[in-house]
N, C-alpha and C positions, 0 to 999 in steps of 0.2 A: 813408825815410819811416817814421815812429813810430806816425800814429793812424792804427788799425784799425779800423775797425767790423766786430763778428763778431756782432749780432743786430739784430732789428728795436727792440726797446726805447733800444738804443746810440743809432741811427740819428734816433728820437726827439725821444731828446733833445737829440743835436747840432742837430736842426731846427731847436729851440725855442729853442736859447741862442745859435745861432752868426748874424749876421746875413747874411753869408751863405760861400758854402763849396760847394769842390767835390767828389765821393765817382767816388774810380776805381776799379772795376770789372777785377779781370782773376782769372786762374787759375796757380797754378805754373808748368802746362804751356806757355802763351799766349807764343811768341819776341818775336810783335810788340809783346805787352804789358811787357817787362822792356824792350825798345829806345824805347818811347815815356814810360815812367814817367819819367827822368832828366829828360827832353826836356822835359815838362808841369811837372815838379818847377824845373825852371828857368826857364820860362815862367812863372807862378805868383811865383817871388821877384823875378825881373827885372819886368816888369809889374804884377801886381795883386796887392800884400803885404798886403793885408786880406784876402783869400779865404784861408782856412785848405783844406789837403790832407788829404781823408781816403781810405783805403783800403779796399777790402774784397777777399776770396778769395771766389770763386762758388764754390767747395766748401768752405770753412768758414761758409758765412753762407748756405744753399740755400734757406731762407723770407725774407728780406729780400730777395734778389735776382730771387728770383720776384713779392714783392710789388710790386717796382718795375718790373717786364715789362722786364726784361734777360734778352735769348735769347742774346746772343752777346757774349764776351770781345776786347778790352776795351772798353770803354762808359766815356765819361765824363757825371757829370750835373750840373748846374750850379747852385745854386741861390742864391736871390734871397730873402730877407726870408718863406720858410718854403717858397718855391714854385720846383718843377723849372720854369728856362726852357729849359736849353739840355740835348741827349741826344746825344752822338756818337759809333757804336760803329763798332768794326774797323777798316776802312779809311778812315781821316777826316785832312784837313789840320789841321795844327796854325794853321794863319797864316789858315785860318778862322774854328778854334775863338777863336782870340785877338782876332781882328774884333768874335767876336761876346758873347763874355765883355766885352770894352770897351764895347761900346753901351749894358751895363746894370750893369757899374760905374761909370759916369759918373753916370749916372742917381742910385744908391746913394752913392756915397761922395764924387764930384765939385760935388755941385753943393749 
């Protein structure tokens, strides 16, 4: 995975331009976060190839990730036409996140 987002300005303006897109949250240190990244990155191509993949390190980017009330690595957030719907950190299914990513890509790009 290539895009980073390392400030709150970045973050911005991916809002603004991207219709929508999701931003995963994790930390160097974070094991579960390096074994779920691949998982979501494949998730994301197989299923819903309009949602672009964005990244960020919670110690390179410590005022964005505070801005967005992410306490805990990794957090995925989901967003929809400028606005967070979906937030799911640490210990989270994937086969719910992907339920629930579907209900409002359909909505968005299906219909």
């Amino acid at each position: 995975m290539q895009n980073t987002i390392n400030s709150i300005a970045e973050f911005e303006t991916i809002k603004e331009k991207e219709t929508a897109f999701v931003l995963y949250i994790t930390d160097n240190t974070c094991n579960v976060g390096e074994n779920v990244e691949p998982k979501l990155e494949k998730l994301l191509a197989e299923n819903f190839p309009k949602l672009k993949l964005y990244k960020t390190y919670s110690s390179d980017a410590p005022e964005l990730v505070g801005q967005l009330s992410v306490f805990t690595v990794p957090t995925v957030l989901v967003y929809f036409e400028c606005k967070q719907y979906i937030q799911k950190s640490r210990a989270f299914s994937l086969g719910e996140l992907e339920q629930e990513i579907d209900r409002y890509y359909q909505m968005i790009f299906e219909e």
